[in-house]
N, C-alpha and C positions, 0 to 999 in steps of 0.2 A: 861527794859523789864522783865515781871513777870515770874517767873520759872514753868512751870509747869509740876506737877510730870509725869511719865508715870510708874512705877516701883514700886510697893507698896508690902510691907510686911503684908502677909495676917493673921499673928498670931504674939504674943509676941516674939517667938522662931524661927520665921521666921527670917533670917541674910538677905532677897535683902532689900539693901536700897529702899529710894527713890531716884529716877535719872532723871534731866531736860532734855525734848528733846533739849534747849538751848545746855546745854551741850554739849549733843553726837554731836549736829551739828557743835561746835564751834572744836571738837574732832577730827573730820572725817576734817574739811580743815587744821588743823594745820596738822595731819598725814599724807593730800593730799600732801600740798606743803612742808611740812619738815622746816615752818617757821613760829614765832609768825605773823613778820611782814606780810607776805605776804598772811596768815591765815584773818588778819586785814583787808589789802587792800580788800578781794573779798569779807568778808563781811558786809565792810562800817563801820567797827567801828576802834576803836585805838587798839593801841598795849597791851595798860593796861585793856583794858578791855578784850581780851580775855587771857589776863595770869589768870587776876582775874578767867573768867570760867574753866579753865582746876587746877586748884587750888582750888576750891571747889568739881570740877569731883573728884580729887584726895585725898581731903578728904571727900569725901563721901563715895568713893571706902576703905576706912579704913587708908588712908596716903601712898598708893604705888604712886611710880613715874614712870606718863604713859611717858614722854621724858625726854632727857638724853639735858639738856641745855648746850649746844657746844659754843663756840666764834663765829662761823656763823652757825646760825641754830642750830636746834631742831630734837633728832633723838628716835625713838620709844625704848621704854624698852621691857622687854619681860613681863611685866604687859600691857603695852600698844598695843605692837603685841596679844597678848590674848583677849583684848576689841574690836579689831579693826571688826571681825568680827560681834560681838553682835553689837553692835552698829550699820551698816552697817544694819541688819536683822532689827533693830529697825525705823530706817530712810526708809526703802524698804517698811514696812509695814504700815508705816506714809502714805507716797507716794501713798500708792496701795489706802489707805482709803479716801485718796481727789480723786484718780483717778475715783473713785466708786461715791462719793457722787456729783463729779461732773455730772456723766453721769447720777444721777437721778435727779438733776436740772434741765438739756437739756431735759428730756426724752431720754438719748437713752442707758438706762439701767434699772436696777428694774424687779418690779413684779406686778403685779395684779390681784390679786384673786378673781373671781364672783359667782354669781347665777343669777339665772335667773327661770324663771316657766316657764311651757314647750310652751306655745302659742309663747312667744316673742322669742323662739329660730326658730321661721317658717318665719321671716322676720327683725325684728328688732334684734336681735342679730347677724346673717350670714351678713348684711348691716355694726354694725359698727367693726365687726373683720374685714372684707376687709377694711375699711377706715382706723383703726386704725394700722393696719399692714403697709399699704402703707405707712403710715405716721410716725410710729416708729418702725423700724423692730428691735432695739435692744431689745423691753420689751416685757417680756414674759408673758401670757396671760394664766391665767387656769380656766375653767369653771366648774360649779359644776349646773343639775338639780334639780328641787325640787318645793315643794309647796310653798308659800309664808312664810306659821308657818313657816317652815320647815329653810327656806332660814333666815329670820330673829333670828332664834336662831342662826344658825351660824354663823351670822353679831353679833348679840352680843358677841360669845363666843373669836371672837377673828380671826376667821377661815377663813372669807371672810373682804376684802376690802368693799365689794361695792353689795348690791342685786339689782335684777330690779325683785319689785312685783308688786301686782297687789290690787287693795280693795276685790276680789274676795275671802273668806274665814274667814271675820269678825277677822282679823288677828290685834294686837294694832298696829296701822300703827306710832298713834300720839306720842309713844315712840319716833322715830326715828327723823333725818333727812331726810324730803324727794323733791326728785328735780322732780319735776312733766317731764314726759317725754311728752304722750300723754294719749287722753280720745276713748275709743273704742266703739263701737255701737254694737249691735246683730243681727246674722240673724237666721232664722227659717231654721237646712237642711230639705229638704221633699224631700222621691223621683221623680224622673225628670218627671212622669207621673200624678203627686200630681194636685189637682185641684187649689193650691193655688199658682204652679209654674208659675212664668212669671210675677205674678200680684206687684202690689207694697205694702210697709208698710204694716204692718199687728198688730190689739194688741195681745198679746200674748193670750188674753180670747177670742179670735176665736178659736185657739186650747184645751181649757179647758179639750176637752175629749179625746184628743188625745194621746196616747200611746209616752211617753216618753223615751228614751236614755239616760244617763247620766253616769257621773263617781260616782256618791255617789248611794247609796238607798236612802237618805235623801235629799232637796233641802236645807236645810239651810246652810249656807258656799259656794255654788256653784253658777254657773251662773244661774241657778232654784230660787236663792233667788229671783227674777225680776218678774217672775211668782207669786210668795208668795204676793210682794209689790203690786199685779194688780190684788189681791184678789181671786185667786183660787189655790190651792196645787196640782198639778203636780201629774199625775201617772206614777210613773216610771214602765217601765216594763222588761227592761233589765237595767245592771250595766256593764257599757262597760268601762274602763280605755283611752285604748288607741282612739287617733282621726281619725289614720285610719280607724280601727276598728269600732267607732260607723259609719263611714263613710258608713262601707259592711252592718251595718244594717238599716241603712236608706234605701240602694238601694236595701235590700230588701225586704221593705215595712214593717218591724216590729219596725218602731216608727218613731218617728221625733228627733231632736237632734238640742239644739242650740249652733252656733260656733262665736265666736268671730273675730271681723273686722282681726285682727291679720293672724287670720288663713284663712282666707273666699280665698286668693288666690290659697290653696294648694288643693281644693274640686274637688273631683272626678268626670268626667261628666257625670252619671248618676245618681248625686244627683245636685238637685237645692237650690240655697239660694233665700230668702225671707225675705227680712228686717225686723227688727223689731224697731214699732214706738219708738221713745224713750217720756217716757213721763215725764218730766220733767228733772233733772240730769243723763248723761250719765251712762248707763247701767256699767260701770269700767273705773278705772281710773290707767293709768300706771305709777310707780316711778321708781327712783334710788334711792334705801334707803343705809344710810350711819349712822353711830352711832354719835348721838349726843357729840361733844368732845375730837371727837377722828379725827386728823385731815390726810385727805389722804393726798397720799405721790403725787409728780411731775407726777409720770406715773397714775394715780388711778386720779386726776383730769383732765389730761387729755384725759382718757377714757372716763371721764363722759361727757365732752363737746363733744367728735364724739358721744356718745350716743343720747343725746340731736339736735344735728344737724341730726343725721339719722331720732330722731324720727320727727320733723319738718318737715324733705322732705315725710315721708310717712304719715306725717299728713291728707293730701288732702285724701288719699285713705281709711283713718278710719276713714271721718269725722262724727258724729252722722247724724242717717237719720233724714229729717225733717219730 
């Protein structure tokens, strides 16, 4: 059986040896039972072979003698009463590190650090914390908001496990790994007295002149880029961040705002949604982005499969409009 250190001298002038957890373990039953032999018997080897290890403990430890060899049995020195603790603290913390490593195999320990951009936390995130909660109450789960830039720098830096962005922000998506979750469609909000409420599908160059909502001043990066791609640039006329928010000004009546399938459940009822055609490739596309090479841990895969299954059942309800 090969020895392997656990005890290293971290300078030339450092005095801890190196020390076999063999060893300590062969250490701790001879000082259990007070015998070569019966040190032997529990753990399945001979008698010479564990002299052999406490003979090397004992020269390693500099030639003190950890027992006092009797005519029956084996009785501790006060070098070895002195070890018996360390060793013990050495063995506990062995123990405690498979107990850990085991329970992130199972899942039912660890960590997993996210992001997420603020749409997918209105249904797709609140969907797989319940799943995955139910499912692994030991692993603790920390979220972090943000844009997608925003969210993939700290997937690179180290700082997140796992983001769920969006193509929404001309972000390098094709750095990463990415596990497609779902594809999302747009609606037009207008408010609920709007002559285009009720009706179906609309191109977005129906609205060309219409007084715009948004969170940029700018459309490029935003869900406005779709606008751009259908040949007309968007006047914005307010810069409203939050969704509830553009929500008050749509209802009342100082622009229109487009909201993503994602979000379209949480709209206020005196604003209407209105589909927008999709003309050709879905309006965004949602991932779990994950760093190329960098491989997640037991709990952090298995978040990514409830993700993927959450995002599947709510597939039907974002499907692109025909």
């Amino acid at each position: 059986m090969a020895d392997m250190p656990i005890l290293h001298g971290s300078s030339p002038d450092d005095t801890v040896p190196d020390l076999s957890t063999v060893w300590l373990r062969v250490f701790l039953e001879v000082a259990r039972h007070g015998s070569f032999t019966v040190a032997a018997r529990a753990l399945g080897w001979t008698q010479s072979a564990v002299s052999r290890q406490i003979s090397s403990l004992e020269a390693a430890l500099g030639g003190a003698a950890l027992f006092d060899r009797l005519p029956r049995g084996v009785r501790l020195t006060e070098a070895g009463r002195v070890l018996v603790p360390h060793a013990e603290a050495v063995a506990e913390s062995l123990r405690g590190a498979v107990r850990e490593l085991a329970a992130l195999r199972e899942v039912a320990g660890g960590r997993v650090r996210f992001g997420a951009f603020a749409t997918a936390d209105s249904v797709l995130v609140p969907r797989a914390l319940a799943a995955f909660r139910d499912r692994y109450p030991g692993v603790l789960l920390s979220r972090e908001e943000g844009l997608t830039p925003r969210l993939l720098d700290r997937l690179a830096s180290g700082h997140l496990d796992l983001a769920i962005v969006s193509t929404t922000g001309r972000a390098p998506l094709d750095a990463y790994e990415l596990h497609h979750l779902l594809d999302e469609s747009l609606y037009v909000a207008v408010p609920a007295g709007h002559p285009l409420a009720g009706q179906g599908p609309v191109r977005l160059a129906q609205l060309a002149d219409a007084d715009w909502i948004s969170g940029s001043p700018h459309p490029e990066g935003t869900l406005l880029d779709t606008a751009l791609r259908q040949g007309f640039r968007p006047r914005i006329a307010h810069v409203v961040a939050e969704w509830t928010a553009k929500e008050g000004y749509v209802a009342a009546g100082l622009g229109v705002a487009l909201v993503p399938s994602l979000a379209a459940g949480a709209v206020r009822a005196d604003v209407a949604l209105v589909p927008v055609l999709d003309e050709g490739a879905p309006a965004r596309a949602v991932y779990a982005a994950t760093v190329r090479g960098r491989s997640l841990s037991a709990a952090g895969a298995a978040f990514l499969g409830v993700l993927e299954d959450e995002a599947e059942r709510i597939g039907s309800a974002v499907a692109p409009v025909a």
